[in-house]
C-alpha positions in Angstrom: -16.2 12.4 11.8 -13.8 10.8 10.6 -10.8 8.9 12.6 -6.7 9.0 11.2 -3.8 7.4 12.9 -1.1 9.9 13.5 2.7 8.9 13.6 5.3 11.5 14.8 9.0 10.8 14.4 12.4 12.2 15.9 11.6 15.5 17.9 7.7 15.5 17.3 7.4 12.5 19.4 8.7 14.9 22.6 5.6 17.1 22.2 3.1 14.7 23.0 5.0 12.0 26.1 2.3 9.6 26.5 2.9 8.6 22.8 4.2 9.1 19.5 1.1 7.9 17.8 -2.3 9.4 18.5 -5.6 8.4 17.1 -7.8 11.3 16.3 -11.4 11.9 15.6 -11.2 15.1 13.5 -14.4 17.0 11.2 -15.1 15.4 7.4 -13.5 16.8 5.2 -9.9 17.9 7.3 -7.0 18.7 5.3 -3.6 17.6 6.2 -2.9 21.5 6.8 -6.0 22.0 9.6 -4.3 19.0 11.5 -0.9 20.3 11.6 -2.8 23.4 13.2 -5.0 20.6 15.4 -1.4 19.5 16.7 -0.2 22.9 17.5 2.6 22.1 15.1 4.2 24.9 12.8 5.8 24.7 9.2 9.0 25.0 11.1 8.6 21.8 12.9 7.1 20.0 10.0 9.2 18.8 6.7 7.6 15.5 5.6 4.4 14.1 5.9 3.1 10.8 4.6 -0.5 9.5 4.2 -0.7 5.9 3.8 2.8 5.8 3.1 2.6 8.3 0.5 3.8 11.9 -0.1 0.9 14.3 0.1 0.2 17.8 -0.4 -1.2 20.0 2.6 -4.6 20.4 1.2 -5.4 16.8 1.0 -8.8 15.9 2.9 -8.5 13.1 5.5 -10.6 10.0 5.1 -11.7 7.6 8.0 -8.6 4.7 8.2 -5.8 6.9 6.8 -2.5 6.7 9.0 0.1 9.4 8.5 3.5 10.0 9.1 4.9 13.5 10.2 8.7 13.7 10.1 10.5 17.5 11.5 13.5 18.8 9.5 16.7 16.6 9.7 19.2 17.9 12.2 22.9 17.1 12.7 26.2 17.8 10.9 
């Protein structure tokens, strides 16, 4: 098992009310796509996300300590 910090921003943050950052035990070896699915977020919701400050692809494998940063599509006019 490994644990990641996970930072949602604008809308995301209104799917989970306790908080906008969660710490999660997931499996070795976790991709950054198998936790979007873990979240119950869709490729809709999801435009950016950032390990460790960092732009990543979705098939990155989480490591124990990494914090990301999941940003929805900007909105507005």
């Amino acid at each position: 098992m490994v644990r990641v910090i996970v930072h949602l921003h604008g809308e995301l943050k209104n799917r989970f009310p306790i908080s906008n950052t969660l710490e999660l035990d997931v499996e070795s070896y976790t991709t950054l796509d198998e936790l979007i699915g873990i979240l119950h977020l869709t490729y809709d919701e999801v435009i950016v996300t950032l390990v460790n400050g960092k732009a990543c692809g979705l098939e990155y494998n989480l490591v124990d300590g990494d914090r990301l940063d999941i940003f929805p599509p900007l909105a507005g006019g």
